[in-house]
N, C-alpha and C positions, 0 to 999 in steps of 0.2 A: 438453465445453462448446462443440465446434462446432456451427454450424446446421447441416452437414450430418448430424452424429449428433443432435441435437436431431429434427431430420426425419424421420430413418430408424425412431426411435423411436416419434416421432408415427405415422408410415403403417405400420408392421409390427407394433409391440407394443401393440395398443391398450389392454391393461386394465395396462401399465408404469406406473410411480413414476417419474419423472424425477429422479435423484437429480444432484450434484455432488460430489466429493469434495473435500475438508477441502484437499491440498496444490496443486491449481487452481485455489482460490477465492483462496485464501491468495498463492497465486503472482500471479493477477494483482493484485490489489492494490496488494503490494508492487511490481508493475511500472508502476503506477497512479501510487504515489505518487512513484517516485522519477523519473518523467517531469516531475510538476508541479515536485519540488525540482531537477530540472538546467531545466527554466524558469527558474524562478524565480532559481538560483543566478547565472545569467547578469547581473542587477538588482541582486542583493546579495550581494558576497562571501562574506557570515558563513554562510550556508549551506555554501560550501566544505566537504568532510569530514566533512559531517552525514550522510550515505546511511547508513552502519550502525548510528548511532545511532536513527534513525528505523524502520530497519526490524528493529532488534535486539528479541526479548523486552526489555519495560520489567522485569522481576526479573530480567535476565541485566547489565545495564546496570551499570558500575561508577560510582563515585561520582559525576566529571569528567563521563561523558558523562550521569546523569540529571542533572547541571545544567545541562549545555546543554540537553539538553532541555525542564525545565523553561521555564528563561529563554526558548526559542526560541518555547516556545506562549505563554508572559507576552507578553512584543515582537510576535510576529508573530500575533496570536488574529483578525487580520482578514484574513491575508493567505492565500492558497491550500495552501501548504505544511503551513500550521499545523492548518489545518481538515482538508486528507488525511487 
């Protein structure tokens, strides 16, 4: 997902498929989001100890943290964290 291999792609393999794979897309995301919730936590404490809840599979989630979760997108549905 560098622009250097982006490039190198572009200039040597013309007739390539530019693919991305499943665990880099995935990775930065999650590094995406949890940039915006240590912002954000800064503002408002209750984010505190939210990072694995947010970046966990929601069916891996136990009970406790899908209701924070929920509650956290209810509360904050305007706020940056919640839209990530």
């Amino acid at each position: 997902m560098s622009p250097a291999f982006i490039k190198g792609v572009g200039e040597h393999l013309l007739n390539a498929r530019l693919t991305f794979d499943k665990f880099h897309v995935v990775a930065h995301a999650s590094k995406a989001l949890d940039t915006v919730r240590r912002q954000q936590q800064k503002a408002d404490s209750e984010l505190k100890g939210m990072g694995w809840t947010l970046l966990k599979d929601v069916n891996k989630l136990n009970l406790a943290q899908l209701t924070d979760l929920e509650a956290l997108v209810r509360q904050y549905a305007t706020k940056r964290t919640a839209r990530a």
